[in-house]
C-alpha positions as CSV (number, residue, x, y, z in Angstrom):
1,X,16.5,4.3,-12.2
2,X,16.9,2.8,-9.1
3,X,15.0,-0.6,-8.7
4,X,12.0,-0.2,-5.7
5,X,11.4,-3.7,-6.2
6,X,12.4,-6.7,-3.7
7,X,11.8,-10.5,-4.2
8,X,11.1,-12.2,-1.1
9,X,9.8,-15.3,-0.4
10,X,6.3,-15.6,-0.1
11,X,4.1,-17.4,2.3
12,X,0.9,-19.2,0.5
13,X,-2.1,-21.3,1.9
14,X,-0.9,-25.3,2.0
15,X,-3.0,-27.0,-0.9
16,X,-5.9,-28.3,0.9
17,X,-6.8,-24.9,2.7
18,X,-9.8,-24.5,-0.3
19,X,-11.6,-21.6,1.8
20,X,-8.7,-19.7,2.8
21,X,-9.1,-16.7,0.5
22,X,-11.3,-13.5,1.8
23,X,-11.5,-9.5,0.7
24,X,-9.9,-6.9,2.4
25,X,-10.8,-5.7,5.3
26,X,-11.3,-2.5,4.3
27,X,-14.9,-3.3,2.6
28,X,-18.3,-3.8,3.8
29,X,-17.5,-1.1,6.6
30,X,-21.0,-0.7,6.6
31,X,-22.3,-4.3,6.7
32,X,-20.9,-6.2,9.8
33,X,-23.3,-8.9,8.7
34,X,-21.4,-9.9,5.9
35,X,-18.5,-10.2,8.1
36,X,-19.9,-12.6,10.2
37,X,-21.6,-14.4,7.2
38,X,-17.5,-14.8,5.8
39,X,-17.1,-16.2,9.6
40,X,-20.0,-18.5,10.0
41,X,-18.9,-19.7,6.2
42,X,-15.4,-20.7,7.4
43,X,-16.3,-22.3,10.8
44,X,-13.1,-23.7,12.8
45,X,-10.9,-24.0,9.8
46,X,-8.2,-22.2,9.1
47,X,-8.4,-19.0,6.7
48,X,-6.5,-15.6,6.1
49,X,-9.6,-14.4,8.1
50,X,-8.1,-15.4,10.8
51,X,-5.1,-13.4,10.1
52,X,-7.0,-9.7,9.9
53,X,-9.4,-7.5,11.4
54,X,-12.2,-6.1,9.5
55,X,-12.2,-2.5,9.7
56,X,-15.3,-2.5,10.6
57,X,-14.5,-4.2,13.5
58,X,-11.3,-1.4,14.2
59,X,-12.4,0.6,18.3
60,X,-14.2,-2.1,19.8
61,X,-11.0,-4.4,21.3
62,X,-8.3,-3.6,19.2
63,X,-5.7,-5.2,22.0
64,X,-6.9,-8.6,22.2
65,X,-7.6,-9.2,17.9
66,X,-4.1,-7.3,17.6
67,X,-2.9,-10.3,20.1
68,X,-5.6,-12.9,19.0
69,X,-3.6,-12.3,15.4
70,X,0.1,-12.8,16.0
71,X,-1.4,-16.4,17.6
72,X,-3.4,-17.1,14.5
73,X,0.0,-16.2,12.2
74,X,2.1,-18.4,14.5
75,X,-0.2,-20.9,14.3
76,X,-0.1,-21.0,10.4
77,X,3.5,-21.1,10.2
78,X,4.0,-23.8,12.7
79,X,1.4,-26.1,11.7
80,X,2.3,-25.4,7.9
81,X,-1.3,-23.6,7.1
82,X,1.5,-21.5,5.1
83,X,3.7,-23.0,2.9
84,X,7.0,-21.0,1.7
85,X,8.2,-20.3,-1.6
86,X,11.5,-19.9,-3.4
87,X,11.9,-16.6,-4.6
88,X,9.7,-15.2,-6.7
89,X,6.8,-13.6,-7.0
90,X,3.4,-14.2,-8.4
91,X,0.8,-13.7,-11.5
92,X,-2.6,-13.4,-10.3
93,X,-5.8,-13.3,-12.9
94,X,-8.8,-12.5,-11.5
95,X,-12.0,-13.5,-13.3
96,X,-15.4,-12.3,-13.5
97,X,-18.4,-12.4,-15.9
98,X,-17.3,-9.0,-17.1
99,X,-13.8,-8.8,-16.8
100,X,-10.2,-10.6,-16.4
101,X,-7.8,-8.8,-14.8
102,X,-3.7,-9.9,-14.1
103,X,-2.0,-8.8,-11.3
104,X,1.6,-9.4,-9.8
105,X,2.0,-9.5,-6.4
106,X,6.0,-8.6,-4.9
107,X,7.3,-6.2,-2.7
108,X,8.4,-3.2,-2.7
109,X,11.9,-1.5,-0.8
110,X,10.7,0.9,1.7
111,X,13.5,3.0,1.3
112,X,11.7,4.3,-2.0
113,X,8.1,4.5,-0.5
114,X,6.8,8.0,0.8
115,X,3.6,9.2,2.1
116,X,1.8,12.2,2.3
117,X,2.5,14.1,-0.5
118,X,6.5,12.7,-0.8
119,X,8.3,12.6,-4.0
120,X,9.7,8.5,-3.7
121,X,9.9,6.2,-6.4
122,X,6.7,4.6,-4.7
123,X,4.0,7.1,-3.4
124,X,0.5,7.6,-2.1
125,X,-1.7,8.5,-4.7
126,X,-4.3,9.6,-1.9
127,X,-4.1,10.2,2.0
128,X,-4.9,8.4,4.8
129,X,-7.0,8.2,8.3
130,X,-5.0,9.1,10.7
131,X,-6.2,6.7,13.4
132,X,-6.1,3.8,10.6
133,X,-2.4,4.2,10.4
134,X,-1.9,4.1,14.1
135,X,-4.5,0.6,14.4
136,X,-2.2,-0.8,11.0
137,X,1.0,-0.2,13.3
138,X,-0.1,-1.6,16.2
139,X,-1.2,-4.7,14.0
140,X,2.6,-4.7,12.8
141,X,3.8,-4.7,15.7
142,X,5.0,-7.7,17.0
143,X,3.8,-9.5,14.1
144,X,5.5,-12.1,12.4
145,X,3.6,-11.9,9.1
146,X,2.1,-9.6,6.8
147,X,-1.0,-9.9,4.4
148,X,-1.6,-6.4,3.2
149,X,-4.8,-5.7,1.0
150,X,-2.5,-3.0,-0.7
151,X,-2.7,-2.3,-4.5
152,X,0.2,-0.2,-6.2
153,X,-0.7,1.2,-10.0
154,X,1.7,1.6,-12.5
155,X,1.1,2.5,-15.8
156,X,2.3,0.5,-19.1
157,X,0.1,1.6,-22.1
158,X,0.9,-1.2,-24.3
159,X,0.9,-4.2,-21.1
160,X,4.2,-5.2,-21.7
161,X,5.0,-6.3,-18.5
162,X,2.7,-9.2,-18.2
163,X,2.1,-9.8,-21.7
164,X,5.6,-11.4,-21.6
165,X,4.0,-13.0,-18.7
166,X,2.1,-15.1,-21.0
167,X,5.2,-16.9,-23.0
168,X,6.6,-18.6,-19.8
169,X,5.5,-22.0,-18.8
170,X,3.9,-20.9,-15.1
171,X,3.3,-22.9,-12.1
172,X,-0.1,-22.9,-11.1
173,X,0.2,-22.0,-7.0
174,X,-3.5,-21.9,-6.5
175,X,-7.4,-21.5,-8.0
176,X,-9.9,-20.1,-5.4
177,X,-13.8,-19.5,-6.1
178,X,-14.4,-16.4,-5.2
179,X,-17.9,-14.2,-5.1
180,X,-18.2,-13.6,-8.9
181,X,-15.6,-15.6,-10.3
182,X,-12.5,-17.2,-9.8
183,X,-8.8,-16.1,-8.6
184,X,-5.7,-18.0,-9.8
185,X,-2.2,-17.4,-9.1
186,X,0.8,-18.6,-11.2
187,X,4.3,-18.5,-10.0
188,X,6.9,-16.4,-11.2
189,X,11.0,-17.3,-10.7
190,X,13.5,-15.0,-9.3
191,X,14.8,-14.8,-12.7
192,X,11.3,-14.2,-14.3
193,X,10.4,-11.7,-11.1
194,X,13.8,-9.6,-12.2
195,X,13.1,-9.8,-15.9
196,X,9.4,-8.4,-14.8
197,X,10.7,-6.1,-12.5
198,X,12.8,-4.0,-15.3
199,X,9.9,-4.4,-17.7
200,X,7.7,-1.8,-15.5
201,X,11.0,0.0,-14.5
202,X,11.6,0.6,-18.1
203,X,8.6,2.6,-18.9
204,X,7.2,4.4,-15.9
205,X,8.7,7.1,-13.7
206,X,6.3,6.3,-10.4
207,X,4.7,4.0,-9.0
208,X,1.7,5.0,-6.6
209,X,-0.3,3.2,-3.8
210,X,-4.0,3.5,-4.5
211,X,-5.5,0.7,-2.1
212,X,-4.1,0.1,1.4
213,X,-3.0,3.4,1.8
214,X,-3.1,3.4,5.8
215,X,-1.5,0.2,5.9
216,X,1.4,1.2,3.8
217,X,2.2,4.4,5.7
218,X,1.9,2.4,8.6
219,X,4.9,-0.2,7.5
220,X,7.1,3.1,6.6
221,X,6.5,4.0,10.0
222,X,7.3,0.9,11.5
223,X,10.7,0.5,9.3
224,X,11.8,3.4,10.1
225,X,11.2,2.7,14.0
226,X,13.0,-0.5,13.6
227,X,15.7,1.3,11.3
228,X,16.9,3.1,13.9
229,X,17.7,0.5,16.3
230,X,19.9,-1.3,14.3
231,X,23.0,-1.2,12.5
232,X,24.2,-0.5,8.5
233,X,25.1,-3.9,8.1
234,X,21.9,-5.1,9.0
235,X,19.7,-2.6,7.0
236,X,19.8,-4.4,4.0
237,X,17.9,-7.6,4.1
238,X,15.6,-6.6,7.5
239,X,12.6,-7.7,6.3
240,X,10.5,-5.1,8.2
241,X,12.1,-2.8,5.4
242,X,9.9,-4.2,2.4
243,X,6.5,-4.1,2.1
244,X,4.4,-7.3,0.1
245,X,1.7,-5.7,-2.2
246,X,-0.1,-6.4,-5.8
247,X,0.8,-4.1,-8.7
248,X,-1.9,-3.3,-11.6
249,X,-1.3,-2.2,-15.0
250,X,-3.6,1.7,-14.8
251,X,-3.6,1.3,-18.5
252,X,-5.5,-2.2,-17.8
253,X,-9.3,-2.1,-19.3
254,X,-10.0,-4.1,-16.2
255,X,-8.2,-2.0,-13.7
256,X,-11.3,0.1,-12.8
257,X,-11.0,3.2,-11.0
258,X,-14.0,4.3,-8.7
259,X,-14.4,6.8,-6.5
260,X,-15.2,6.3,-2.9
261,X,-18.7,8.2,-1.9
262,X,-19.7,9.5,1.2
263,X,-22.7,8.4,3.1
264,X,-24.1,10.9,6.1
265,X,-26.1,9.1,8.8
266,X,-27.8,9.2,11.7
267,X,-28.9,12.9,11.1
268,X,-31.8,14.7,9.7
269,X,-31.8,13.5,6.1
270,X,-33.9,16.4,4.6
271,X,-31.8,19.0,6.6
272,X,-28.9,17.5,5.0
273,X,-29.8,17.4,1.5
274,X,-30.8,21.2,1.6
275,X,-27.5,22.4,3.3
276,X,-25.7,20.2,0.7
277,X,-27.6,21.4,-2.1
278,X,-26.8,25.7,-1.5
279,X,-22.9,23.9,-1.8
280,X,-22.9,22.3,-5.2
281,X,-25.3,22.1,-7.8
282,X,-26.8,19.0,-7.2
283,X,-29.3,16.3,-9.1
284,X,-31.5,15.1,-6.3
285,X,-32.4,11.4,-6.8
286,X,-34.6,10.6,-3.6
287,X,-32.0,10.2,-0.7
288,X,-29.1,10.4,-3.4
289,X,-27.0,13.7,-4.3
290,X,-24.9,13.9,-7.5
291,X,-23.2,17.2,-7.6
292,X,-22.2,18.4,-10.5
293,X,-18.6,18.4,-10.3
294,X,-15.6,17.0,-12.3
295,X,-13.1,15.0,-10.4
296,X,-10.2,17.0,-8.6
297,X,-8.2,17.4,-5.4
298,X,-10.1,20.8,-4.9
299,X,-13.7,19.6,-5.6
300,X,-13.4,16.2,-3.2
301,X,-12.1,18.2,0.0
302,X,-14.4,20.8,-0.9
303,X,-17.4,18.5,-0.2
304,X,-15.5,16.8,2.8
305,X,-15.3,20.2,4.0
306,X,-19.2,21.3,3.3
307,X,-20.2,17.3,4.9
308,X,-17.9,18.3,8.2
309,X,-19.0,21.8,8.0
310,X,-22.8,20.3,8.1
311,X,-21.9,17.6,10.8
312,X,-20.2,19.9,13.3
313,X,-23.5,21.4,13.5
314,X,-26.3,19.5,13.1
315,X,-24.5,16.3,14.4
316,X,-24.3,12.9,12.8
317,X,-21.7,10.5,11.0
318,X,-20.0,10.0,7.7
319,X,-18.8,6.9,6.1
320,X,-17.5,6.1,2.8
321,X,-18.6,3.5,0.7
322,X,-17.6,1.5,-2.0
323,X,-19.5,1.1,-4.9
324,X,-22.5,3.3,-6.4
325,X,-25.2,0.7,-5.9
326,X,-24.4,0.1,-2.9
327,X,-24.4,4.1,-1.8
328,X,-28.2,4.0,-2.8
329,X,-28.8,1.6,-0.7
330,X,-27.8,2.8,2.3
331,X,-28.8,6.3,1.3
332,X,-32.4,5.4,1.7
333,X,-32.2,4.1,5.6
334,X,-33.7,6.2,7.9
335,X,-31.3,9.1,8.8
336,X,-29.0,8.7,5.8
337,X,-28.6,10.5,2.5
338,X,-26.0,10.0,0.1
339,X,-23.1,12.1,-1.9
340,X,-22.2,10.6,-5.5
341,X,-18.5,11.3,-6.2
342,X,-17.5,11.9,-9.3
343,X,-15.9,9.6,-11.5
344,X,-11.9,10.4,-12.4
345,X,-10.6,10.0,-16.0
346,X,-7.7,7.5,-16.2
347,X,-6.3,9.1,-18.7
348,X,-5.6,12.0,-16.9
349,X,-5.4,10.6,-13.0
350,X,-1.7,10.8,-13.2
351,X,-1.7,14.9,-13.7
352,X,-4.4,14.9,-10.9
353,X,-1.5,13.4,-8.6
354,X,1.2,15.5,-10.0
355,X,-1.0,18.3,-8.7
356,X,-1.0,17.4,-5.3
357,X,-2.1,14.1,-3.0
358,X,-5.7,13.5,-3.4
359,X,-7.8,13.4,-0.3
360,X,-7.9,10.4,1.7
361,X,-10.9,8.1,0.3
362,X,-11.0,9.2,-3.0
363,X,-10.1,6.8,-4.9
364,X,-10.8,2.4,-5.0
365,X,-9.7,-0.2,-7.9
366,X,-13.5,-1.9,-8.4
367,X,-15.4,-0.9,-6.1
368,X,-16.5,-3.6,-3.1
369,X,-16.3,-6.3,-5.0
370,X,-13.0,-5.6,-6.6
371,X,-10.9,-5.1,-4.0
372,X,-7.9,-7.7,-3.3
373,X,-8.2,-11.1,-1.9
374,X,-5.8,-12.0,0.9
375,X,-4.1,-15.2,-0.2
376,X,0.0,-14.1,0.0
377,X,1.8,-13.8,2.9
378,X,5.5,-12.9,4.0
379,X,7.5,-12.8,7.3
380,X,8.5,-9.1,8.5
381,X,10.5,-10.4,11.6
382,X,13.3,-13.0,12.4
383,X,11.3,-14.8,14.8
């Protein structure tokens, strides 16, 4: 099997940069105040928030953060906010009061990544936003760094991969509080990376993108832009053509696999949950509908299609939202009711996606909270 895996060398936070780590910017869509609560937190010191944009920020003046960003990412490098690594890559273990959950953040070769229903090595397990794949190219454009919040599931029953993990002597890189626990990261040798590398190769056929899947569609696009304006010879090591990510073990108790709901607002609530209603069969828990589905390609885009169908209309918004408590929250605000997706089974997500590419938003490792943290970084350019 040909190997999709590259081992760069990675870009982490200098020592003394305690407050660097933040969650990607694709939660909290919904709540800009907690955005600017991560801001006020951090104050004038430097932090990988002031390496992305939240996308709840994405419209308003894309031009000038896109700009504001490449300054911020040259400013790391030159005043050594980013510290470079030999090759490698790195363990992470996440810890919560409920959970502990290892990671290993690399790269893949984009050569072996395809997108919208492609038949790579690497895939998309769901679609993406068109206009979020145009914003994340823009952002990669002209940058010299990248800092993805993308998660890539493969699936090793027995967790051989980073069980072996657990016999090495590891470097600790960092330890970073982190809203409900704690995230560490351990460094792993070229030699130990390779070893790790043929471990996962050795027992799964795919592997598939499940978070950041805009932003990884976006760096295919971008290789293959700057692909064709150079030569063979310099194809091989471009460092546009790989793409730094975290991979997590689907067989993993604490890998947890949420849907993503759908939150209509600012349109007549009650009008809403009756149209929605005559769709699916429904449990109607104040402003908060459960239909009573079972999770598939067909059943998500066929409420997409009855929410869009209700929208065009009657007028209004949708969002999606991370996290079921969270839904009924903002299900209850004036103008807003709620759709509760239905759970997937792990054991059987992998057929799901041999069926077909799931809808864009279906799918999110952990809900908010469980998302990535931004903490590794890696030059795409040879500035």
């Amino acid at each position: 099997m040909k190997n999709c895996f590259y081992i760069p060398r990675l870009l982490i936070p200098s020592k003394e940069r305690t407050n660097w780590s933040v969650i990607a910017c694709d939660r909290f869509k919904n709540e800009r105040s907690y955005w600017e609560s991560e801001t006020a937190a951090r104050g004038a010191n430097p932090s990988a928030l002031n390496l992305i944009l939240p996308e709840v920020q994405l419209g308003e003046n894309d031009e000038e953060e896109f700009a504001r960003m490449r300054e911020e990412a040259y400013a790391a490098l030159e005043n050594d906010y980013l510290e470079k690594l030999l090759r490698g890559w790195v363990l992470t273990e996440r810890k919560t009061s409920s959970y502990t959950r290892y990671g290993i953040v690399g790269a893949i070769d984009l050569e072996c990544f395809s997108y919208g229903g492609g038949d790579g090595q690497v895939r998309s397990l769901q679609g993406a936003d068109d206009e979020l794949v145009r914003a994340y190219l823009k952002q990669r454009e002209n940058a010299p760094i990248e800092m993805p919040h993308i998660m890539i599931l493969y699936d090793d029953p027995k967790d051989r991969a980073v069980s072996a993990l657990f016999k090495e002597d590891l470097e600790k890189l960092y330890d970073y509080k982190i809203t409900g626990g704690s995230l560490k990261g351990y460094f792993l040798s070229e030699e130990i990376a390779e070893e790790t590398a043929e471990r996962i190769l050795s027992r799964v056929q795919n592997l598939y993108v499940i978070e950041g899947v805009a932003a990884a569609e976006a760096a295919k696009v971008f290789w293959q832009k700057v692909k064709a304006g150079i030569t063979k010879g310099e194809m091989g090591r471009h460092p546009a053509r790989f793409l730094l990510a975290e991979f997590v073990n689907l067989s993993d108790d604490a890998v947890d696999i949420q849907p993503v709901h759908r939150l209509v607002k600012e349109t007549e609530k009650e009008a809403f949950c009756d149209f929605f209603s005559k769709k699916f069969k429904c449990e109607k828990k104040g402003s908060l509908l459960v239909p009573k589905i079972a999770f598939s390609k067909e059943n998500i885009q066929a409420v997409d299609e009855a929410i869009a169908e209700f929208l065009k209309a009657d007028g209004g918004k949708v969002a999606c939202v991370h996290g079921e408590e969270r839904l009924k929250k903002f299900a209850e605000e004036e103008g807003s009711a709620g759709v509760l997706m239905p759970r997937p089974k792990k054991e059987s997500l992998l057929k799901e996606i041999g069926e077909g590419l799931l809808p864009a938003n279906s799918l999110c490792v952990g809900g908010a909270e469980g998302a990535r943290y931004y903490v590794e970084a890696r030059e795409i350019s040879y500035d």
